[in-house]
ZALUM-860820 format. One line per 8 residues: number of its first residue (from 0); for each residue x, y, z of C-alpha. Coordinates in Angstrom, 3 decimals, decimal comma, always signed. Last residue first. Layout:
residues N
NUM = X:Y:Z  ... $
***
This chain:
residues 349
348 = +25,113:+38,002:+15,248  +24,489:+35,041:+16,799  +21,441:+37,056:+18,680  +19,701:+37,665:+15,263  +20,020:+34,314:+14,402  +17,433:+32,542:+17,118  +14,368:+34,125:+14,984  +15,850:+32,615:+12,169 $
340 = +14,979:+28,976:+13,553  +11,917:+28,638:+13,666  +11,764:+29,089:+9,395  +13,125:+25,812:+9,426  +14,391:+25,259:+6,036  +17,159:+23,357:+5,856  +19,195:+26,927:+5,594  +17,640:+27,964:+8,547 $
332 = +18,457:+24,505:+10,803  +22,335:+24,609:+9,990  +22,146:+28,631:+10,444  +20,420:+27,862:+13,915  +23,185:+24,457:+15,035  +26,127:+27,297:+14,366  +24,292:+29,911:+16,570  +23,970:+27,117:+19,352 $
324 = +27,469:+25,076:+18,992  +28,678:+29,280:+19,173  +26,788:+29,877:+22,291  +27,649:+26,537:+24,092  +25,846:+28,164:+27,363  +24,474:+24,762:+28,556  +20,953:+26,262:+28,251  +21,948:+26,980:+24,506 $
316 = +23,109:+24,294:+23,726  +19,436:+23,090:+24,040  +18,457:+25,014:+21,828  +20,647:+24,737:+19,209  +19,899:+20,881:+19,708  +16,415:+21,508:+18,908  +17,309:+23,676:+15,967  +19,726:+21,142:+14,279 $
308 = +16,918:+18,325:+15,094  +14,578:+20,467:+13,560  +16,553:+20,266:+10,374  +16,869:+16,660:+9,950  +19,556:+16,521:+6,540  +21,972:+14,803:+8,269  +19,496:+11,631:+9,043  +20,668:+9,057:+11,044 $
300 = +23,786:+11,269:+12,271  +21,419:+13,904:+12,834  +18,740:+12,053:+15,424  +21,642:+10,502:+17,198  +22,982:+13,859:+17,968  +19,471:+15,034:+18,410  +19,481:+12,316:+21,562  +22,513:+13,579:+23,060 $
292 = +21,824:+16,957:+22,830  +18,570:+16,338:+24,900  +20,633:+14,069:+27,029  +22,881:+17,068:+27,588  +19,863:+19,511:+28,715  +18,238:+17,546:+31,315  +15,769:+20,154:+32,238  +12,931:+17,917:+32,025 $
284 = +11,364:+20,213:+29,144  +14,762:+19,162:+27,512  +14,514:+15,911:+27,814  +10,944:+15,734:+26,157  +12,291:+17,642:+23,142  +15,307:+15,331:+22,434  +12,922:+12,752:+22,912  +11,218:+13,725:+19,880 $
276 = +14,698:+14,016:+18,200  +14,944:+10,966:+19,051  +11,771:+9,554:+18,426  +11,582:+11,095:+14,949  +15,280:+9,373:+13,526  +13,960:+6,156:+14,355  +17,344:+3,746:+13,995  +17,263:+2,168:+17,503 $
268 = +13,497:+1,187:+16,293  +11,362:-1,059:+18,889  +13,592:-0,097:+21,801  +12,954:+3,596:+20,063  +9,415:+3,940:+20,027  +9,480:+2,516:+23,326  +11,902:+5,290:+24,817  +9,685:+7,871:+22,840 $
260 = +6,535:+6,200:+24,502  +8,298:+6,751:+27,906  +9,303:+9,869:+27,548  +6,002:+11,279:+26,171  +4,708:+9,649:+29,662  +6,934:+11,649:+31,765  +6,480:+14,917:+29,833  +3,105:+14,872:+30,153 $
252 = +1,667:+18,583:+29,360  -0,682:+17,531:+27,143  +1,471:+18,206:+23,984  +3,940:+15,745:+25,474  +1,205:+13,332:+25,756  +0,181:+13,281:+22,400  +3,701:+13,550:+21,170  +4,366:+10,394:+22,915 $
244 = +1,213:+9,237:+21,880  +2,797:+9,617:+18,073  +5,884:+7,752:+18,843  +4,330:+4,712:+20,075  +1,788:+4,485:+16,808  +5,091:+4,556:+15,093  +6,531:+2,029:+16,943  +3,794:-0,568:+16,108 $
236 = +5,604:-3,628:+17,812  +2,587:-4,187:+20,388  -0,237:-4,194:+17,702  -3,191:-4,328:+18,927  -2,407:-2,612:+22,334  -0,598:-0,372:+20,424  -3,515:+1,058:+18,621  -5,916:+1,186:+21,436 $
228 = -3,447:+3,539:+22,891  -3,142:+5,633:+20,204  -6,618:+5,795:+20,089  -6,945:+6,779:+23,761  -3,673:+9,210:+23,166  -5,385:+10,881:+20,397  -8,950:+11,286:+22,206  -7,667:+12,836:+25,101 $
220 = -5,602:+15,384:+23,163  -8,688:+16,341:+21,461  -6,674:+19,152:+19,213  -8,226:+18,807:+16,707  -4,890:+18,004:+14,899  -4,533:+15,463:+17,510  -7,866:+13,620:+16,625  -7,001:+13,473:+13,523 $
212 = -3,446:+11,716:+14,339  -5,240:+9,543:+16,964  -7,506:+8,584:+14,080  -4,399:+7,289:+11,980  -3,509:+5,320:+14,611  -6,764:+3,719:+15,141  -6,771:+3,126:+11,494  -3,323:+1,861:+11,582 $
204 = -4,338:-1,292:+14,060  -7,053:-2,611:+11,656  -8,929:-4,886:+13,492  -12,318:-2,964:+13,702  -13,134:-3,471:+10,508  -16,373:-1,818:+9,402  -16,631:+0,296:+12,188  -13,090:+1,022:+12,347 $
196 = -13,547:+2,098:+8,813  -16,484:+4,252:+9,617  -14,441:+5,883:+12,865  -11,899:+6,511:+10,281  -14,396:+8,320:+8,062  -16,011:+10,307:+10,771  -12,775:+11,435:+11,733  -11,565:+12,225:+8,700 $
188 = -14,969:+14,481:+7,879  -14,082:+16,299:+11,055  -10,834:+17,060:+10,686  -11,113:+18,571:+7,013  -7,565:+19,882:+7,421  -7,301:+19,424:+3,689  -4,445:+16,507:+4,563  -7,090:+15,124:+7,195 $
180 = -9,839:+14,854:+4,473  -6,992:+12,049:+2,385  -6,339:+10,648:+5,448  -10,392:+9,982:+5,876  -10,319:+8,950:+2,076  -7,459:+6,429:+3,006  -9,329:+4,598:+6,002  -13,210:+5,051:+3,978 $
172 = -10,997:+3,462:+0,969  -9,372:+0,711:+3,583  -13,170:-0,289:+5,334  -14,860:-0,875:+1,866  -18,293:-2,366:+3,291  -20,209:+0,600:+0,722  -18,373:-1,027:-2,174  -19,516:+0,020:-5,362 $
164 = -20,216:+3,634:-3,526  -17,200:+3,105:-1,880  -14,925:+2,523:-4,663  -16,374:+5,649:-6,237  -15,946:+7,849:-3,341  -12,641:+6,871:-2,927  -12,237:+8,021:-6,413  -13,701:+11,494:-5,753 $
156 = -11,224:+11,925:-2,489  -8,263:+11,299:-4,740  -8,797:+13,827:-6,812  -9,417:+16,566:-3,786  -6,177:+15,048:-2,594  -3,914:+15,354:-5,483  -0,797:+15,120:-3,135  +0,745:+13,175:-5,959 $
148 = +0,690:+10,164:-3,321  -2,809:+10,848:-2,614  -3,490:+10,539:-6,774  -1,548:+6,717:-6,607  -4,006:+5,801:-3,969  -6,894:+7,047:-5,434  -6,020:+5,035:-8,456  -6,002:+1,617:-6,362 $
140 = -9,706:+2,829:-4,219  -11,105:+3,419:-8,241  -9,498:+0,397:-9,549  -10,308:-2,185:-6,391  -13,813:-0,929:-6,800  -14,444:-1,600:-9,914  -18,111:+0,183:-10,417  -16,497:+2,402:-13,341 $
132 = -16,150:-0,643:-15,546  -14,617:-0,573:-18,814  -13,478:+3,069:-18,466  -12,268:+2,059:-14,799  -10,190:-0,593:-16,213  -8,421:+1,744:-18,962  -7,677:+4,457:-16,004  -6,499:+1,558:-13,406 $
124 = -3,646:+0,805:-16,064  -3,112:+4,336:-17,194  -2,473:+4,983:-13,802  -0,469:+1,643:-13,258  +2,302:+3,188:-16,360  +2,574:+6,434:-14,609  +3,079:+4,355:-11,217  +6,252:+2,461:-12,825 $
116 = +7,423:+1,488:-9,680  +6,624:-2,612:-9,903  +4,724:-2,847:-7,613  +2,496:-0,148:-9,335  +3,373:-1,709:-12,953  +1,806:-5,503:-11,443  -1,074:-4,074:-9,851  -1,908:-1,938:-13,168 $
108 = -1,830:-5,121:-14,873  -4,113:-6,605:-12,357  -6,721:-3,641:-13,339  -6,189:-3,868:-16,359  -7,384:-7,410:-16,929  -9,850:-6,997:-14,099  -11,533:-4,540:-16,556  -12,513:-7,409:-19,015 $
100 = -13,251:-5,800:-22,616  -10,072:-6,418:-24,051  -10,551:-9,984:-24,217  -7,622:-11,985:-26,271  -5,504:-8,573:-26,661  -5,923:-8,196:-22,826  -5,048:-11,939:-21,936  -1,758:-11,547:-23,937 $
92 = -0,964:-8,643:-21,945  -2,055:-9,777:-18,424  +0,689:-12,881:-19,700  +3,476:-10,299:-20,274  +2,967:-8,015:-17,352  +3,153:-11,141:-15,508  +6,094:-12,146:-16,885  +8,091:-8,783:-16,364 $
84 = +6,661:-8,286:-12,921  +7,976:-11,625:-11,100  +7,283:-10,519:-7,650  +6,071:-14,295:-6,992  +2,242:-12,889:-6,479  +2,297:-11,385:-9,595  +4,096:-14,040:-12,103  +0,600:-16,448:-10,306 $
76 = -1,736:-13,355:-11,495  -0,144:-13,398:-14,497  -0,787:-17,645:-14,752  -4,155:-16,472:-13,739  -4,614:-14,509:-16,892  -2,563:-16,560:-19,156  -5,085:-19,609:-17,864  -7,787:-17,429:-18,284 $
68 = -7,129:-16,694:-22,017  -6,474:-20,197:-23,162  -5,631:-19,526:-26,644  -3,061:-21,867:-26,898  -4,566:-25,028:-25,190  -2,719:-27,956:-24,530  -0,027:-26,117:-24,015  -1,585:-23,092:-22,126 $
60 = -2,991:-25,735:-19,499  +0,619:-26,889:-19,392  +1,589:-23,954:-18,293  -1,184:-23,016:-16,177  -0,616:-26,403:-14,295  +2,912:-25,246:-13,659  +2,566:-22,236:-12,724  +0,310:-23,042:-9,996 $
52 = +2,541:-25,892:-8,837  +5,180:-23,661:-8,430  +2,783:-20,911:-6,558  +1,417:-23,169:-3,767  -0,467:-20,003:-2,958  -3,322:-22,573:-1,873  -5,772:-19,398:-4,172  -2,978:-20,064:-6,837 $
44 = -2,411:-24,274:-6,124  -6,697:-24,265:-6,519  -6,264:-21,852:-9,702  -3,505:-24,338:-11,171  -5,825:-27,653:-10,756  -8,215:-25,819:-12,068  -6,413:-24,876:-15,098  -5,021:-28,043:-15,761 $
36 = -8,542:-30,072:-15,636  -9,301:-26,984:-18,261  -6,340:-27,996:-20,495  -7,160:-31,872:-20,197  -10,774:-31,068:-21,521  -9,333:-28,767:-24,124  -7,547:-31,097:-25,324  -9,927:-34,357:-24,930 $
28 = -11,840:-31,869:-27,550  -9,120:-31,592:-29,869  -8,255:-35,027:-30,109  -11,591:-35,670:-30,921  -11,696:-33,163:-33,434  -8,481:-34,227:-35,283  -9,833:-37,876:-34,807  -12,929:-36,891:-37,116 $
20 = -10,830:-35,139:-39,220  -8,849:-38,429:-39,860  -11,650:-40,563:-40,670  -12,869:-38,228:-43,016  -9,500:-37,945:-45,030  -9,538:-41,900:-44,791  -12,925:-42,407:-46,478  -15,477:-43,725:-45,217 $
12 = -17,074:-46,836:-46,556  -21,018:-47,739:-45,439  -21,979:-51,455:-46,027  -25,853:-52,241:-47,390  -26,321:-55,692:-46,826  -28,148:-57,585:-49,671  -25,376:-59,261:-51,071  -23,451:-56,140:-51,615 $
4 = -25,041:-52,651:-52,483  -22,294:-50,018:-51,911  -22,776:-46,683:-50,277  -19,888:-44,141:-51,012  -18,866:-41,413:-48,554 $
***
């Protein structure tokens, strides 16, 4: 910059490489102003799950602004919600090299391999979060998840710890760590953990279903068809929850009401293998033998592999004296594995 004394004014000259830096910066700064007007716009259309207009503002948030590492974040988390795993994974990976240090980074990248079925790939995910932050909540409860389904319960109990210590209000990781106790036949502590999550949310239909199913295996027969019944009344489709009072019932002694759960199960789902072989089983204790055949015929041809449904209709052929349809349904059932059923083979032979 050059000062020049003229007439006694003093006049300031910049020069044009100055003048155009300045502008650079300006231009810059109205940038990244019109970049984050962008990305709010796009997280309001997210949370609105108006997901084209999401993806668009993040897009041309990311324009304006390269290194926009929220805006590839929630742009992800837009790929996510529209089952679009490939992009998202993409995005949660350009936000990761940008901040590595942010577990909900890996933790929605572990989302988006777990829907995606590469649950190796989400463990490493939620295992990379959890060493950033071990009080995410959504990491531990996620990773407990993915241990259950490896039948790693003890595992998967100590992470639903974790996710309820950081969340002590965390109704589905008290729900999931109860199943988890009810697969060591810790009755007891699954009870007291599905009566927690009830407590904390009582409008979860599957909890009370899943309490039913403790309180079966305690054998509180009572108890299982009252939560079974509290299950269907919130949730009038839930044919599952119909199934298992029938069982309920039919272990009480109620071979009436089993039927008529079964029949409900079934109204709601002509294709549930369980309830008719289930029904099978009430049938039968009714005497009426061919609709118990009947009903494990349906049971096979949905699923040929069913072995109890072999047995069950062995069984019953064997009140209508089909003898060989009896000894051939028992070596069917054995070599599925139903142990049961050997003890039937001795007289086939």
């Amino acid at each position: 910059m050059k000062r020049i004394l003229f007439s006694g004014f003093i006049f300031t000259i910049m020069s044009f490489s100055a003048m155009c830096q300045t502008d650079t910066v300006k231009a810059k700064v109205v940038d990244e102003q019109e970049a984050e007007k962008y990305y709010n716009i796009g997280v309001d259309n997210l949370n609105a799950k108006r997901n084209a207009e999401a993806l668009s503002a993040f897009n041309k948030a990311i324009e304006l602004k390269p290194g926009f590492e929220k805006a590839y974040y929630n742009r992800g988390l837009t790929f996510l919600d529209m089952l679009l795993f490939k992009q998202a994974l993409e995005d949660f990976n350009k936000a990761i090299v940008m901040n590595p240090a942010n577990d909900s980074y890996y933790f929605s990248k572990g989302q988006a391999n777990a829907f995606n079925g590469d649950k190796d790939a989400a463990m490493e995910d939620y295992n990379k979060a959890i060493g950033v932050n071990p009080k995410n909540a959504e990491a531990c409860y996620y990773r407990g998840v993915l241990k259950f389904e490896k039948e790693n319960y003890s595992s998967a109990v100590a992470d639903f710890n974790m996710a309820i210590e950081a969340k002590p209000d965390y109704a589905y990781a008290y729900n999931d760590r109860g199943s988890a106790k009810r697969m060591q036949n810790d009755m007891p502590g699954a009870i007291a953990d599905y009566s927690k999550a009830i407590q904390l949310s009582p409008g979860l239909a599957f909890v009370y279903n899943n309490l039913g199913s403790a309180k079966k295996k305690a054998n509180d027969l009572k108890g299982a068809v009252d939560a079974y019944t509290t299950a269907v009344t919130m949730k009038s489709d839930y044919y599952v929850a119909y199934n298992n009072r029938g069982i309920a019932k039919y272990e009480s002694g109620d071979y009436s009401g089993a039927l008529e759960d079964f029949n409900k199960a079934i109204q709601l789902k002509n294709d549930y293998a369980f309830a008719y072989n289930n029904r099978a089983a009430a049938r039968y204790k009714q005497k009426d033998y061919k609709g118990a055949v009947e009903d494990c015929n349906k049971a096979i041809q949905l699923n040929s592999s069913y072995g109890y449904a072999y047995m069950n209709r062995g069984i019953a052929e064997e009140m209508l004296r089909d003898e060989k349809g009896c000894c051939r349904d028992m070596n069917k059932a054995a070599g599925l594995g139903v142990d049961q059923a050997k003890n039937y083979l001795s007289d086939c032979n």
